[in-house]
N, C-alpha and C positions, 0 to 999 in steps of 0.2 A: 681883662686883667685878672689872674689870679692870685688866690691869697699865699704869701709867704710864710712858708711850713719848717724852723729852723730844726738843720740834723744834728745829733751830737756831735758831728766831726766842726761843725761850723761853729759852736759854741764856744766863747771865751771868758772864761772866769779872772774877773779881775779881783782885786784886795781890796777893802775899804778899812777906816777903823774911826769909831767915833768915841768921842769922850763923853762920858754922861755925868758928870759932874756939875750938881746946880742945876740938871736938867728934870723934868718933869719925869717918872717910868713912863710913863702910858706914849707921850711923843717919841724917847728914844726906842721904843719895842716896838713901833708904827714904822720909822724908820729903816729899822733893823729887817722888817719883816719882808717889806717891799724892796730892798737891795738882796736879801735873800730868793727870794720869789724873781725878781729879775723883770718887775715892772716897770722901772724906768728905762731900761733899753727900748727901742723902736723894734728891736728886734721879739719881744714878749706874746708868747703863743701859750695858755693856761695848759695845754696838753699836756708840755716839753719841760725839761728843766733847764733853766739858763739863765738862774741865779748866781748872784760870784758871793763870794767869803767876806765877811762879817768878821772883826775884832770890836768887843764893846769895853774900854778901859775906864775905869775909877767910878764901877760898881757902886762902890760902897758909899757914894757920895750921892747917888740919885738924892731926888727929892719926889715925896708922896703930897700932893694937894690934899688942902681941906682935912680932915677929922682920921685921913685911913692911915695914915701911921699907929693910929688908935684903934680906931673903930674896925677896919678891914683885916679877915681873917683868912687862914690857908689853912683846910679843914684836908685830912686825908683821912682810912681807914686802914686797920691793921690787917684785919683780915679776921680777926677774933668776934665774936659777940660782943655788942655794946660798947668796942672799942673804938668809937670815931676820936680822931684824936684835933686840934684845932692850936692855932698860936696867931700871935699878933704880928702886924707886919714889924711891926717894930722891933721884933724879938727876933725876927726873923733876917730883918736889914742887917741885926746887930752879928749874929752867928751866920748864915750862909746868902750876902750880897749876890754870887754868883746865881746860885739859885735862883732868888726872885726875878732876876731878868732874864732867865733862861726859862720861866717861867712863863713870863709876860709875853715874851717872843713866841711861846709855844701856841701861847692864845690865838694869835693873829695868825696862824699858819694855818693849812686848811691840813686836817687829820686826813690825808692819803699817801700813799708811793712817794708821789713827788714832794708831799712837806716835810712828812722823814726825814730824806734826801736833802734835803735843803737845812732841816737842822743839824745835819751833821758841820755844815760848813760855818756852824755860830760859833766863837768861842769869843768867854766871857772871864772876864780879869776884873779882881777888888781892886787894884791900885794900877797905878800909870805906869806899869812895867807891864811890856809883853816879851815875847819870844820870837814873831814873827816879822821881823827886822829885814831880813831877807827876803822877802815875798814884795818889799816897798809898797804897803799897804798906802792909800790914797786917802788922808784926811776929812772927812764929812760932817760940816757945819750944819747944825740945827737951826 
């Protein structure tokens, strides 16, 4: 018996879309990452891409366990001397929600070709209004 090698012509990208509202970040980017990655199909080969599309709706309502809404920080640099710059999540859930979980998402993806690739197909929405209506994204309970 040989091992099943899927081609891109075989591949089918279906829609999903999860609400993250009241939901923990850390489970819905766990989520997100593995319907992006295309791990739950039978058909899943790490080489290949044959992840489907990800809508993650009502951002802005995650929930952060324990102390990191406080404590946990997003540190970047400017690129200048002495400029590392840092903010709280809190300050951060408040002005750019989208972010964080595109964010969070990014964590779990593995930095090559195919995660790129697969981040492209995230998109991420503050409130329970999307755009892609048309696509009859498939609902995904946590």
């Amino acid at each position: 018996m040989s091992t099943y090698m899927p081609k891109a012509g075989d591949i089918t990208r279906n829609w999903y879309v999860i609400d993250a509202a009241g939901k923990p970040l850390g489970k819905v980017a766990a989520k997100a990452a593995d319907l992006l990655r295309g791990k739950h199909k039978p058909t899943f080969a790490p080489h290949a891409d044959c992840g489907d599309h990800v809508i993650i709706i009502n951002a802005d309502k995650i929930v952060l366990t324990g102390k990191k809404l406080d404590q946990k920080m997003y540190y970047h640099h400017t690129g200048y001397i002495g400029n590392m710059k840092k903010v709280k999540y809190s300050t951060l859930l408040k002005n750019k929600p989208e972010f964080v979980m595109t964010k969070a998402v990014k964590g779990m993806i593995p930095d090559t070709v195919i995660g790129r690739q697969a981040l492209t197909r995230l998109r991420v929405y503050a409130g329970a209004e999307h755009t892609h209506a048309a696509q009859k994204p498939v609902a995904i309970e946590l």
